[in-house]
RODO-2510 file (C-alpha; in nm, 4 decimals, decimal comma):
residues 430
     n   res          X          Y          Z
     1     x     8,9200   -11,9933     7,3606
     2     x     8,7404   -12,1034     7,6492
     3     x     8,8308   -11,8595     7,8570
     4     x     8,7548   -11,5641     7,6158
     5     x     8,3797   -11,7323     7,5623
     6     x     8,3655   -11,7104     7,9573
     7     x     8,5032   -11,3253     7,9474
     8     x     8,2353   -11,2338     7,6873
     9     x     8,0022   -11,4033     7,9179
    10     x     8,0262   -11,2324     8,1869
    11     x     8,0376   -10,9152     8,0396
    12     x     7,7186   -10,9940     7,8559
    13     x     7,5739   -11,0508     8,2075
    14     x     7,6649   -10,7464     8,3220
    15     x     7,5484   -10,5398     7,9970
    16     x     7,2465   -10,6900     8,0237
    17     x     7,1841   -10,6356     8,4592
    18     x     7,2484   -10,3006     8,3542
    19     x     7,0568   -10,2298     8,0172
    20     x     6,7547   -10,3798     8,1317
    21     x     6,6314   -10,0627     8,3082
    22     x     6,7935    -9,8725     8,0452
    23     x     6,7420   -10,0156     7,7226
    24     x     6,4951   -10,2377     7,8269
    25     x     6,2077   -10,0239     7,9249
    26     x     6,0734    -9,6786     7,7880
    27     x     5,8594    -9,4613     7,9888
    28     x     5,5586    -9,3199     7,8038
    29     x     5,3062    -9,0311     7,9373
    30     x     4,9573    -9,1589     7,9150
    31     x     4,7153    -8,9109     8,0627
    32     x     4,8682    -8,8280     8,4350
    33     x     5,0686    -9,1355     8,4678
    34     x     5,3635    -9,2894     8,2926
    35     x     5,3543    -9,6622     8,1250
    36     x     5,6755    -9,8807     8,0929
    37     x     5,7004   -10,0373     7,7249
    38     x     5,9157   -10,3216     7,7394
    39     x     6,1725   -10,3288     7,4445
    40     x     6,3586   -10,7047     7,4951
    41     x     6,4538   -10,6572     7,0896
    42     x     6,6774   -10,3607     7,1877
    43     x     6,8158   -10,5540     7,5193
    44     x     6,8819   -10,8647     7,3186
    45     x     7,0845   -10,6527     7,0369
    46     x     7,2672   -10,5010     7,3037
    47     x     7,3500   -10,8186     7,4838
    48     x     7,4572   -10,9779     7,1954
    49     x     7,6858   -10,6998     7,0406
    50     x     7,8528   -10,6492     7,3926
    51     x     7,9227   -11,0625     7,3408
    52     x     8,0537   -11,0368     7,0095
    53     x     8,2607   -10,7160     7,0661
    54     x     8,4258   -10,8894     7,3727
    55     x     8,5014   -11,2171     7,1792
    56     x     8,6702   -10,9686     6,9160
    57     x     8,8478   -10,7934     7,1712
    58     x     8,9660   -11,1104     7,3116
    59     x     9,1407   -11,2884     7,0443
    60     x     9,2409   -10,9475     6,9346
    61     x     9,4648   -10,9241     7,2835
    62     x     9,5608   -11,2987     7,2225
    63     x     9,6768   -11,2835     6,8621
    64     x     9,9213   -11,0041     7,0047
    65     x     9,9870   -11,1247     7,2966
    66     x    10,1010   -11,4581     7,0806
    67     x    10,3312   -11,2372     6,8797
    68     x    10,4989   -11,0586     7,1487
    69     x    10,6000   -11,4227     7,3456
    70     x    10,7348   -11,5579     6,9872
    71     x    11,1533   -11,4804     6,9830
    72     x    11,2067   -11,4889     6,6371
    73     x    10,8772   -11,3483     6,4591
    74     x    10,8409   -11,4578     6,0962
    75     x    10,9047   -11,1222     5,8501
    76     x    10,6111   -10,9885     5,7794
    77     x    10,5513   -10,7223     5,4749
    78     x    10,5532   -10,3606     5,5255
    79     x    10,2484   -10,1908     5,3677
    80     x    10,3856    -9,8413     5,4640
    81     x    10,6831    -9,7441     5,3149
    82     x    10,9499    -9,5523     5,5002
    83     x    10,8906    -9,2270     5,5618
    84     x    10,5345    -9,2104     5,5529
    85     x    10,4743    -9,0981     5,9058
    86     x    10,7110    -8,8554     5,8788
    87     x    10,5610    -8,7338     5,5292
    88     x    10,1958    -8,7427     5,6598
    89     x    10,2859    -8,5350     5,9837
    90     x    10,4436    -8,2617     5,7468
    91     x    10,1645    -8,2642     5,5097
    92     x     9,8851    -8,3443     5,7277
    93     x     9,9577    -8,0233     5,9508
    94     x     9,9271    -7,7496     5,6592
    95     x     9,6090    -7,9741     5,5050
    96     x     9,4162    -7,8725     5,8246
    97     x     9,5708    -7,5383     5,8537
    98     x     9,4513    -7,4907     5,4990
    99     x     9,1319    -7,6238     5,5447
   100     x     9,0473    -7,4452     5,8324
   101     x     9,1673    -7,0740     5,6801
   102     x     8,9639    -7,1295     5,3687
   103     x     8,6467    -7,3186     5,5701
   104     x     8,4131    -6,9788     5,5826
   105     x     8,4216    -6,9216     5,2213
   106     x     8,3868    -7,2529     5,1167
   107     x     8,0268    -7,3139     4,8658
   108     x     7,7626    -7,4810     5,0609
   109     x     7,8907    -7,3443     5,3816
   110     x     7,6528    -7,1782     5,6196
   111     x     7,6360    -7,0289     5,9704
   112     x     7,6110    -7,4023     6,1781
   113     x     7,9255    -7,5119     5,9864
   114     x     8,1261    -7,2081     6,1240
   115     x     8,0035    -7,2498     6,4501
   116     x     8,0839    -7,5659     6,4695
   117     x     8,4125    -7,5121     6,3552
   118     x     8,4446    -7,2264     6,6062
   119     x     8,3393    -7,5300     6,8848
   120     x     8,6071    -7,7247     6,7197
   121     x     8,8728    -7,4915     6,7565
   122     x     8,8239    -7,4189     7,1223
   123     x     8,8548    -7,7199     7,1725
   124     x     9,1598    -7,7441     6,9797
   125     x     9,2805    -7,4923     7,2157
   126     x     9,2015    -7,6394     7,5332
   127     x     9,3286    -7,9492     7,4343
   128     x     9,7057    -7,8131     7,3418
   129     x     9,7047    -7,6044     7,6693
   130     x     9,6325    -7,9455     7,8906
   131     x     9,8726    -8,1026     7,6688
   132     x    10,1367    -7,9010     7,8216
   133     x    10,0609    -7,9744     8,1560
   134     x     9,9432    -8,3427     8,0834
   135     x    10,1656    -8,4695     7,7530
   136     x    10,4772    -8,2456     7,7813
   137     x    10,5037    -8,2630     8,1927
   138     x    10,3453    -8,5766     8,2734
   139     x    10,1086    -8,4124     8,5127
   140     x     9,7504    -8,5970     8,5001
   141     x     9,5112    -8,2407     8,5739
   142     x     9,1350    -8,3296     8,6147
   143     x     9,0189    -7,9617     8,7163
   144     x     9,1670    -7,8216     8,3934
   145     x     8,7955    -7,6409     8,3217
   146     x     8,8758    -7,4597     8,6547
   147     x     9,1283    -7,2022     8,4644
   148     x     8,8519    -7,2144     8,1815
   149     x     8,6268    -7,0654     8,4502
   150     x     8,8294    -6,8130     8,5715
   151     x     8,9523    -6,6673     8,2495
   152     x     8,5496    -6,6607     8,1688
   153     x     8,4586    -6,4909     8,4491
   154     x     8,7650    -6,2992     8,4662
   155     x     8,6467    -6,1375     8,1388
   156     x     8,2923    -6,0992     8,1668
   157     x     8,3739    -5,8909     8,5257
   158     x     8,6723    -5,7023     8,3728
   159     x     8,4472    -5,6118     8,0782
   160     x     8,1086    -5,5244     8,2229
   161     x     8,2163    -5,3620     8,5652
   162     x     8,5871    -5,1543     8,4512
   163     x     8,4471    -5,1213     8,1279
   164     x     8,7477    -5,2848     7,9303
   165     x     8,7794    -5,4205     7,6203
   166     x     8,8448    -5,7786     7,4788
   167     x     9,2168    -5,6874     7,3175
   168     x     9,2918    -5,5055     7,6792
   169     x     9,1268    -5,7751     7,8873
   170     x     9,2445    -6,1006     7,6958
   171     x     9,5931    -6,0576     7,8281
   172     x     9,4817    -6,0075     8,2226
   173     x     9,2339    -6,2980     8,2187
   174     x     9,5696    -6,4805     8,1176
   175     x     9,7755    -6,3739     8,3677
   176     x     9,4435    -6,4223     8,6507
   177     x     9,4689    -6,7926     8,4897
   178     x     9,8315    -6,8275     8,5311
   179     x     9,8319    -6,7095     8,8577
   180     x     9,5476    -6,9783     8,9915
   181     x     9,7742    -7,1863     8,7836
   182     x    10,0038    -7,1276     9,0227
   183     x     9,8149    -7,1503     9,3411
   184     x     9,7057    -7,5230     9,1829
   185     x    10,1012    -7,6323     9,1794
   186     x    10,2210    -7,4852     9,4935
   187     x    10,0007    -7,7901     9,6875
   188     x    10,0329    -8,0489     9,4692
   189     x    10,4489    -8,0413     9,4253
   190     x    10,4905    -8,3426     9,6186
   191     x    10,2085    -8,5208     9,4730
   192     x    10,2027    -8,7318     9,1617
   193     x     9,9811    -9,0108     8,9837
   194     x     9,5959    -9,0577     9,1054
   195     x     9,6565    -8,8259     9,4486
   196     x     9,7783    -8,5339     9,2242
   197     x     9,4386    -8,6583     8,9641
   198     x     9,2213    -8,6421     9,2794
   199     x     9,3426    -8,3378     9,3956
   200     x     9,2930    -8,1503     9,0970
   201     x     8,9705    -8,2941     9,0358
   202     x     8,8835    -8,1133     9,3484
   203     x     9,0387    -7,7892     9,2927
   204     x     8,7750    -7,7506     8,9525
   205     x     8,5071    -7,8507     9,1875
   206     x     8,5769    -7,5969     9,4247
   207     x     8,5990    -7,3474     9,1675
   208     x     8,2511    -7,4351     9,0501
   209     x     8,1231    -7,3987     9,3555
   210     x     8,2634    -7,1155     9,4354
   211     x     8,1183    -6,9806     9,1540
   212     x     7,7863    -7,1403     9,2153
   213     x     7,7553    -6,9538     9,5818
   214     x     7,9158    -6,6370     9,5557
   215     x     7,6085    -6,4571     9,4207
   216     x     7,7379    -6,1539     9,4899
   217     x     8,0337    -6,1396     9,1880
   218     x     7,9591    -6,4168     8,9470
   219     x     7,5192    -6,4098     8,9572
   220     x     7,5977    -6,7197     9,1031
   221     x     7,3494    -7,0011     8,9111
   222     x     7,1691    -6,7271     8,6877
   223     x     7,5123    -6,6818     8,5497
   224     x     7,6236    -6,3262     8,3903
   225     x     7,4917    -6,2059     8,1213
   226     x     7,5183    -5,8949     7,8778
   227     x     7,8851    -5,9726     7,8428
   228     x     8,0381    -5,7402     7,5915
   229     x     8,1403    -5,8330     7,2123
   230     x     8,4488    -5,8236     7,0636
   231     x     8,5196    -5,5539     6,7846
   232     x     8,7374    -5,5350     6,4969
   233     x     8,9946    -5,3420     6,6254
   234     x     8,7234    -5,0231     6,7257
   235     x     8,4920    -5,1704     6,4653
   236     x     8,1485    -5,2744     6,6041
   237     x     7,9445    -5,5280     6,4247
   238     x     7,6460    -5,3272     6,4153
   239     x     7,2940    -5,5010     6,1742
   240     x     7,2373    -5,0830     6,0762
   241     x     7,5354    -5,0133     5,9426
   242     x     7,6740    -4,6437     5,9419
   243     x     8,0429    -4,5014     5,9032
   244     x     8,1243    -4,5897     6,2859
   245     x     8,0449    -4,9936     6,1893
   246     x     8,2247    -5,2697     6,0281
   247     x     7,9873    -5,3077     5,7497
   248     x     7,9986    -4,9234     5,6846
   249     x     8,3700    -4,8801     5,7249
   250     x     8,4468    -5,1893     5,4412
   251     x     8,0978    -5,0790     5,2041
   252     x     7,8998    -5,4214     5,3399
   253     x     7,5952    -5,5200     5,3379
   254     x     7,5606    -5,5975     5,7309
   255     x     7,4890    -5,9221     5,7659
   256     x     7,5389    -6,1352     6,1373
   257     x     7,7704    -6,3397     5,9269
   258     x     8,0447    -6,0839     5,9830
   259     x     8,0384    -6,1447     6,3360
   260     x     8,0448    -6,5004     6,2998
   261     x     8,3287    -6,5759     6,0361
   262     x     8,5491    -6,2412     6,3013
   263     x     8,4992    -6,5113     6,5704
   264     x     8,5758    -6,8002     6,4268
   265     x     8,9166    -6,6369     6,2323
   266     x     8,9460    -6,5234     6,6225
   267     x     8,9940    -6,8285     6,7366
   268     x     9,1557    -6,9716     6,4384
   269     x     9,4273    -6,6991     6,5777
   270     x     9,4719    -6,7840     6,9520
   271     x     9,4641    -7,1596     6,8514
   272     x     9,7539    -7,1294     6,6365
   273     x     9,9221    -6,8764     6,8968
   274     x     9,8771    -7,1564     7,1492
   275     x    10,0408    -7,4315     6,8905
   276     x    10,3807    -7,1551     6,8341
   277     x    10,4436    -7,1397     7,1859
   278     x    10,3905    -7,4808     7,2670
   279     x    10,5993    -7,5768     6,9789
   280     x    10,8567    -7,3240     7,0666
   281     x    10,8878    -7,3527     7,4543
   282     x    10,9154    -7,7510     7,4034
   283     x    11,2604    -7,6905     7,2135
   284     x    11,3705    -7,4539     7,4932
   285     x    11,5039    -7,5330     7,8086
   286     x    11,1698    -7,5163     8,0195
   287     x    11,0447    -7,7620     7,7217
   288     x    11,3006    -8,0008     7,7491
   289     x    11,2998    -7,9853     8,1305
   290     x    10,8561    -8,0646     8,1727
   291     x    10,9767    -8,3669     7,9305
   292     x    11,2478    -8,4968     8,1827
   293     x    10,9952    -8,4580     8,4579
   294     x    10,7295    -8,6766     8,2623
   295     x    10,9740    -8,9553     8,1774
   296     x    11,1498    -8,9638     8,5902
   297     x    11,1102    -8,7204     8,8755
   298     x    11,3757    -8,8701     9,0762
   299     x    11,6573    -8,8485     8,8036
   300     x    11,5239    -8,5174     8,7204
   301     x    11,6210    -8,4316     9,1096
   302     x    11,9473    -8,6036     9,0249
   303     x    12,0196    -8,4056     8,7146
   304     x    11,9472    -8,0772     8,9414
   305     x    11,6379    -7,9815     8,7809
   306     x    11,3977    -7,7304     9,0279
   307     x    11,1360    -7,9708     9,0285
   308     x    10,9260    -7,6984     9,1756
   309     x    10,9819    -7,4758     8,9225
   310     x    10,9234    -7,7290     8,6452
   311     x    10,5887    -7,7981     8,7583
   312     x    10,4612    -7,4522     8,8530
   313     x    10,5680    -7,3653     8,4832
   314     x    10,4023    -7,6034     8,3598
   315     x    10,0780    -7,5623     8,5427
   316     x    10,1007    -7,1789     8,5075
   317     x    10,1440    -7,1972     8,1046
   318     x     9,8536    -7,4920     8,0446
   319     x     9,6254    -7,2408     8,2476
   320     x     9,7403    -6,9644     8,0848
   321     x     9,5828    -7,0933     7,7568
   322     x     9,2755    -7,1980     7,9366
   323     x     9,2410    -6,8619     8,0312
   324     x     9,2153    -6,7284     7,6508
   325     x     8,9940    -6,9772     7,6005
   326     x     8,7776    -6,8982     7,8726
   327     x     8,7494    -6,5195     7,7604
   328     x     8,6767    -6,6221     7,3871
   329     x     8,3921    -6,8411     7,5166
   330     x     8,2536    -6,5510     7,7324
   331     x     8,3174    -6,2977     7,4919
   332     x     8,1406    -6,5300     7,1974
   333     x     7,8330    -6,6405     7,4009
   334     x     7,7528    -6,3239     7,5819
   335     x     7,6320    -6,5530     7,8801
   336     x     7,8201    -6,7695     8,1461
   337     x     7,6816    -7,0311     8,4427
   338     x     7,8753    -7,1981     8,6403
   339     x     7,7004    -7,5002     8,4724
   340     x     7,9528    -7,4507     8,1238
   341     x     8,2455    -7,5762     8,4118
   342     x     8,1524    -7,8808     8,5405
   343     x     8,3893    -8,2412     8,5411
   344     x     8,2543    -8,3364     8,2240
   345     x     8,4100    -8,0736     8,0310
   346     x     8,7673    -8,1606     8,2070
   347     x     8,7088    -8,5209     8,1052
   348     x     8,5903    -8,4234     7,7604
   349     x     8,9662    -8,2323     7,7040
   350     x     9,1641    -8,5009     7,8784
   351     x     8,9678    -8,7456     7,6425
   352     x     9,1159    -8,4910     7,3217
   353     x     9,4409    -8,5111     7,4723
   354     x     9,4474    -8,9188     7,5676
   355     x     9,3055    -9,0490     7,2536
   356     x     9,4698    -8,8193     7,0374
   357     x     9,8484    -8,9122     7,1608
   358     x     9,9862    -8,7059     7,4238
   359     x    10,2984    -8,4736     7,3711
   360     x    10,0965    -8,4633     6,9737
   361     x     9,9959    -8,1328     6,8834
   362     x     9,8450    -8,2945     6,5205
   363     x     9,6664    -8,5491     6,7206
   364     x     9,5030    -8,3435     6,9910
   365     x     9,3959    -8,1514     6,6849
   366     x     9,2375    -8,4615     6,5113
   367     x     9,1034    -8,5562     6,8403
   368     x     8,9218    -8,2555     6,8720
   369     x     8,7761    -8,2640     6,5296
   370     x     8,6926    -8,5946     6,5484
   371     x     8,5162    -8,5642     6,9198
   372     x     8,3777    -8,2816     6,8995
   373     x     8,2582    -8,2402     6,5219
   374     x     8,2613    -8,5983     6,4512
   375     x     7,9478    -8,6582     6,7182
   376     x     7,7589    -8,3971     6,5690
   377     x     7,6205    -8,6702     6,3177
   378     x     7,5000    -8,8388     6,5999
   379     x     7,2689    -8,5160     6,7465
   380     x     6,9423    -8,6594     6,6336
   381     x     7,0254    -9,0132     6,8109
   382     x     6,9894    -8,8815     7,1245
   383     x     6,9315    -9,1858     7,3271
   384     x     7,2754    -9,3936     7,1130
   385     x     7,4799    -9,0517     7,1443
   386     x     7,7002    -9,1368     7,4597
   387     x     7,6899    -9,5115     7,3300
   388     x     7,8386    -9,4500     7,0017
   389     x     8,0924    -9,1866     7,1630
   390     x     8,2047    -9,4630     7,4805
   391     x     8,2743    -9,7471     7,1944
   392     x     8,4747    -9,5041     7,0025
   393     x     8,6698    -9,4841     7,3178
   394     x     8,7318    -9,8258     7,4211
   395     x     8,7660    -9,9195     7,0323
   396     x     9,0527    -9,6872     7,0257
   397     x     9,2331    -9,7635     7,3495
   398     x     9,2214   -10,1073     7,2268
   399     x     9,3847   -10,0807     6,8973
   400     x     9,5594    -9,7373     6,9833
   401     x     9,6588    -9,7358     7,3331
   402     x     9,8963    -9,4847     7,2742
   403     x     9,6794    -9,2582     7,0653
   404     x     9,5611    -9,1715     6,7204
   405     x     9,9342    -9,0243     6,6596
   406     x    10,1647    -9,2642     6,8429
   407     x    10,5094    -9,2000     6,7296
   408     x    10,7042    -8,8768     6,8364
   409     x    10,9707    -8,6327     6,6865
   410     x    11,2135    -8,5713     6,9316
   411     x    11,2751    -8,1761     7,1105
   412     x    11,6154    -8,1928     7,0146
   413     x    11,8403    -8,4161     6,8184
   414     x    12,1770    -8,4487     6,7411
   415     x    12,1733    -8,4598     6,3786
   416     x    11,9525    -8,5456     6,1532
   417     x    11,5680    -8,5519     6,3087
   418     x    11,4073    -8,8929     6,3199
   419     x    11,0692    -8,9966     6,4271
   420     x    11,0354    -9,2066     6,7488
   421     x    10,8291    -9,5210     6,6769
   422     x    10,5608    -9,6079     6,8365
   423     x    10,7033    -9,9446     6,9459
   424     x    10,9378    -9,6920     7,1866
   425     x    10,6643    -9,4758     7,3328
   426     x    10,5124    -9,6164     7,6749
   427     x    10,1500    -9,5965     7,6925
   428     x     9,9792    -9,3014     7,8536
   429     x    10,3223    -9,1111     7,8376
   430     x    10,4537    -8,8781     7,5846
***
């Protein structure tokens, strides 16, 4: 016990060395200069939760700790009855397929609700692209926004300067993602770990900054803008109406909502096109194989797997994804910068895929919901925002370290099909 008080301590030093500038004092304009109000009540709070929460945390990692060193553990009763993880991971699937289908119609629901659910769902299809590279391959990408980028841009210059559409562009800017997908694996096949982390990290910041200088093709930081809609199949969503419109064609009153609820169901589509691929290509072959990889390289080698092909598939289909996504986001916005790429969005998906149980395609879908729609509450507390969102974090990689959805169904079974508990799945792996 001593030694946790001293923990909490310590980290109650350090909270407050570095919330006194931050929580501590608040700038406010007065005439042409700027006062500092000290706020000690918000330091002490802060000082004294981070105390607390670390003493929790503590005998938290003791009491288990205890339990794993004990041989023969006294039974202890089961409050979930056999079955029910299977149960909920059939049923919970369809509930949010469901849910999300019927959301636009829904009473009370308005045009920031589909939005948001449109956010959502990118998301949603980010995160199950970097899941194959990251929880079906083992493959730790940190420049994953880099084949965002490049199906965005590949879009926005296909569409504005060849004059093609979104259903004639959306499968090029997949195949320009897959091929930079490509270029991405061919350096880092001998790499693995943090150097392969680092060097990916570095191949989205090039991209960025390529993107950032070359003024030339991309606008570089004014971005591009005028970016073409999508139509519905020919059908433009047009506020006056007329027989050449969507509203005219289907006798509508035109409303913007038309657009809105055709982009979201959009999106609702390439998500779930993402989700049947993955799902499929992980009981083929090339599925089975990116799994081998991510448990061991070397006995993949001594099974006589093409590690290099592995890994350039796997690379090459993640960014492939990323690349729809990109073009959805171009096409949706209108308006690109190179400042919708930056690290944070990377993080942000590896964070969907991390917390929501990698190789999961239900959890990286709660994950995303939860992230990304979940925070919304928090928009008016601006200053707590990040706060709320980093203890959510740690909370959950302290009582889930292996993710909101920790046990697994296995690719391929001999027999019947039983769940892989959580007690069997390492940490950070799928």
């Amino acid at each position: 016990m001593a030694a946790i008080v001293r923990d909490a301590g310590l980290a109650a030093l350090i909270a407050l060395g570095v919330g006194a500038p931050l929580l501590g004092l608040r700038t406010e304009p007065m005439g042409r200069s700027l006062t500092l109000i000290p706020r000690p009540g918000l330091l002490l709070s802060a000082v004294a939760a981070v105390f607390v929460g670390r003493i929790l945390v503590g005998l938290f990692m003791a009491q288990r700790e205890l339990r794993r060193t004990i041989v023969s553990p006294a039974p202890r009763v089961v409050l979930v009855p056999p079955g029910f993880g299977t149960w909920f991971g059939k049923a919970a699937g369809p509930a949010m397929l469901a849910l999300a289908m019927l959301l636009p119609v829904m009473p009370g629901i308005g045009r920031y609700e589909i939005d948001l659910g449109t956010l959502v769902l990118t998301y949603v299809m980010l995160g199950w692209g970097l899941n194959i590279v990251v929880g079906l391959a083992g493959l730790l990408d940190l420049g994953y926004v880099a084949f965002y980028a490049v199906g965005a841009y590949s879009y926005a210059l296909l569409a504005k300067h060849l004059d093609i559409g979104f259903w004639a562009a959306l499968p090029l800017t997949g195949v320009c993602s897959a091929a930079w997908g490509i270029i991405l694996g061919f350096p880092v096949l001998r790499l693995r770990g943090d150097y392969l982390a680092i060097v990916t990290l570095a191949f989205g910041e090039i991209i960025r900054i390529v993107l950032l200088n070359w003024v030339g093709l991309t606008g570089g930081p004014n971005g591009m803008s005028g970016i073409p809609r999508p139509s519905f199949f020919g059908l433009p969503f047009s506020m006056a109406g007329g027989e050449g419109s969507f509203a005219g064609f289907f006798g509508l009153e035109p409303s913007p909502l038309h657009r809105i609820i055709f982009l979201y169901y959009l999106i609702l589509a390439l998500a779930m096109v993402t989700n049947f691929v993955t799902i499929r290509l992980r009981r083929h072959p090339v599925g089975r194989a990116w799994e081998a990889l991510r448990e061991d390289e070397v006995a993949s080698r001594a099974l006589g797997l093409s590690v290099v092909a592995v890994k350039l598939t796997a690379f090459a289909t993640g960014a492939l994804f990323g690349g729809f996504a990109g073009a959805f986001f171009a096409t949706r916005q209108g308006f690109i910068s190179p400042e919708s790429f930056t690290f944070i969005e990377s993080a942000l998906i590896l964070a969907i895929v991390v917390l929501g149980g990698m190789g999961s395609q239900i959890g990286v879908a709660t994950a995303a919901a939860v992230m990304i729609g979940g925070f919304e509450l928090f928009r008016d507390l601006e200053q707590f925002r990040m706060l709320v969102f980093g203890l959510a974090m740690v909370a959950i990689m302290v009582w889930r370290p292996r993710g909101l959805v920790s046990s697994r169904e296995p690719s391929v079974a001999l027999g019947a099909r039983k769940m892989v508990g959580a007690e069997h799945v390492a940490e950070g792996r799928g």
